[in-house]
C-alpha positions in Angstrom: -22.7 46.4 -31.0 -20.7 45.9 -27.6 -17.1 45.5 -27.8 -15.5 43.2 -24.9 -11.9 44.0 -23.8 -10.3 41.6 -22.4 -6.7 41.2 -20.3 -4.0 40.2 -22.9 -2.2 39.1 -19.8 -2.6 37.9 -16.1 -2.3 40.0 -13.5 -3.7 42.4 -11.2 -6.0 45.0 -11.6 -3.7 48.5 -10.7 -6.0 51.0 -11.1 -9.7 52.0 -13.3 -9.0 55.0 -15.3 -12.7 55.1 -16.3 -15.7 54.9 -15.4 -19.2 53.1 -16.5 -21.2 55.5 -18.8 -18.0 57.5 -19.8 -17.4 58.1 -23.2 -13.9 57.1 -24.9 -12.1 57.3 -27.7 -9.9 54.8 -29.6 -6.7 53.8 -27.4 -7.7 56.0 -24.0 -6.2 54.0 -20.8 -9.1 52.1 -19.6 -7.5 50.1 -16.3 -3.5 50.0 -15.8 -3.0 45.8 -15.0 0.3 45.1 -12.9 2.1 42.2 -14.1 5.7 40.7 -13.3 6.1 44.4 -11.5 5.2 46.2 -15.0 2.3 48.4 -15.2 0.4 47.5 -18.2 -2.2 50.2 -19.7 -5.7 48.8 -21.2 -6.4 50.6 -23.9 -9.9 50.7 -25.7 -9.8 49.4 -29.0 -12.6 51.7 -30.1 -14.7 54.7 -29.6 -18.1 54.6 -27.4 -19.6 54.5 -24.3 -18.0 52.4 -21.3 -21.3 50.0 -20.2 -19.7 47.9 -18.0 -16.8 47.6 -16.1 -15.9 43.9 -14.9 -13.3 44.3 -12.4 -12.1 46.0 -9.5 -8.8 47.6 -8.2 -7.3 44.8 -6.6 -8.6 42.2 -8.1 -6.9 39.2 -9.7 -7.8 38.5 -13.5 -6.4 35.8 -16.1 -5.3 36.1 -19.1 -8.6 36.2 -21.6 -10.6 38.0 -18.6 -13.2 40.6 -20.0 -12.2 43.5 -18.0 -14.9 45.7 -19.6 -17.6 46.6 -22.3 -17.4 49.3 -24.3 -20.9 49.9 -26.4 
C-alpha cells in the first residue's frame, strides 16, 4: 500500500535527499522544505521504496502538498 507524504507546512522545496526507487527507512530526510528562513527536514514516516517524487528543488508547495510516495 503507498504512503503519501505530504508538506506539514508551506514553503519551498530546499533540496531532494532521495531519489525515486531508493529504499528508506522510517524517519530518513526525504526533501529539506525552507520556510520563514528555517530549513525543515521531510522525514518518511515509514520503511519502503521511494515511487515517486512530486516536487522539485525550487519549487513552491502548500501546506497539504504530497511531496512524495513511498510504496
Amino acid at each position: 500500500m503507498a504512503t503519501e507524504v505530504e508538506a506539514q507546512i508551506a514553503g519551498n522545496v530546499w533540496k531532494i535527499e532521495t531519489e525515486v526507487g531508493a529504499r528508506v527507512e522510517e524517519e530518513d530526510v526525504l526533501l529539506i522544505l525552507e520556510s520563514m528562513k528555517m530549513e525543515i527536514p521531510v522525514e518518511a514516516p515509514c520503511a519502503g521504496r521511494v515511487a515517486e517524487i512530486r516536487v522539485g528543488e525550487g519549487d513552491s508547495i502548500e501546506e497539504g502538498a504530497i511531496l512524495a510516495v513511498i510504496e
